[in-house]
C-alpha positions as CSV (number, residue, x, y, z in Angstrom):
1,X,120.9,-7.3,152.6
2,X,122.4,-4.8,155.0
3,X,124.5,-5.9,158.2
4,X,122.4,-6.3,160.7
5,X,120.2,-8.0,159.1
6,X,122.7,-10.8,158.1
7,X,123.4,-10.6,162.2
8,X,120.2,-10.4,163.6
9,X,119.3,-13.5,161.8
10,X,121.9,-15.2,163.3
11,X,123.4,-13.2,166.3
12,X,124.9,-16.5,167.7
13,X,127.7,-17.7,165.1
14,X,128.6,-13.9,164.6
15,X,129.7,-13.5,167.9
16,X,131.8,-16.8,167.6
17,X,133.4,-15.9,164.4
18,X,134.5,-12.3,166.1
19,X,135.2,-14.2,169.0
20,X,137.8,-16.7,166.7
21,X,139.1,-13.4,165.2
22,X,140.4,-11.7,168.6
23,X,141.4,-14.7,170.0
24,X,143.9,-15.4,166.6
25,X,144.6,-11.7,166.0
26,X,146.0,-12.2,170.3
27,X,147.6,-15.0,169.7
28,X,149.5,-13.7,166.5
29,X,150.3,-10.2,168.6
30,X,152.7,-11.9,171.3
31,X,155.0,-12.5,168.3
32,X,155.2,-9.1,166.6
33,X,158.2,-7.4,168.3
34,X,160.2,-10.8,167.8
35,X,159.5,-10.7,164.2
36,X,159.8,-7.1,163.6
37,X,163.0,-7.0,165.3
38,X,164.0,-10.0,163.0
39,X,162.9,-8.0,159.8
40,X,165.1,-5.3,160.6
41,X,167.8,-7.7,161.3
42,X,167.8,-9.1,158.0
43,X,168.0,-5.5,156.5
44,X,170.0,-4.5,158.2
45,X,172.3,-7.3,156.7
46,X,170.9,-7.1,153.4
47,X,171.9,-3.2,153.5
48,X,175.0,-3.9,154.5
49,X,175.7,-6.5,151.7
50,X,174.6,-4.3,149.4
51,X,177.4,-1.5,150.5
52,X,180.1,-4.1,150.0
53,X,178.9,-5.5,146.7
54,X,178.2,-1.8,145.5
55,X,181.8,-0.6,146.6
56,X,183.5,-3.7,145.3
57,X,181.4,-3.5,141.8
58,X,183.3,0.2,141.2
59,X,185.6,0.3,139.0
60,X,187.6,3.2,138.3
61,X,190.2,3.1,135.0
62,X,192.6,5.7,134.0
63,X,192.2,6.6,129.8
64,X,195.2,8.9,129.3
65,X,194.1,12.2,130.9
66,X,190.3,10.9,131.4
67,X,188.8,9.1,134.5
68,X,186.0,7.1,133.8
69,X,184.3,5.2,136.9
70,X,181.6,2.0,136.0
71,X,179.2,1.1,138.7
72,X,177.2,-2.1,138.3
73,X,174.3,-2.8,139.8
């Protein structure tokens, strides 16, 4: 069955179920920013964590003349 046949048949509950879609995909958009800016937040952290853990997991250790630096992940 194509598309408009499915809506011609019943024309009605398609226009409620696009209807129920804006109204949620509205409702859902007055929270984007906040949670967008709280996403980056939390990477922001994260990325700076990881720069701490990653400069405190380096070691470096002197073998006579020979430098050898281990970086753990």
């Amino acid at each position: 069955m194509v598309q408009s046949q499915v809506q011609s048949k019943n024309p009605q509950r398609w226009t409620a179920i696009a209807a129920a879609l804006y109204n949620t995909h509205r409702y859902y958009k007055q929270f984007l920013a906040l949670m967008q800016k709280a996403i980056a937040d939390g990477l922001a952290e994260l990325e700076k964590q990881l720069e701490v853990r990653t400069q405190a997991s380096v070691h470096c250790k002197i073998h006579k003349s020979l430098i050898v630096i281990r970086v753990y992940a």
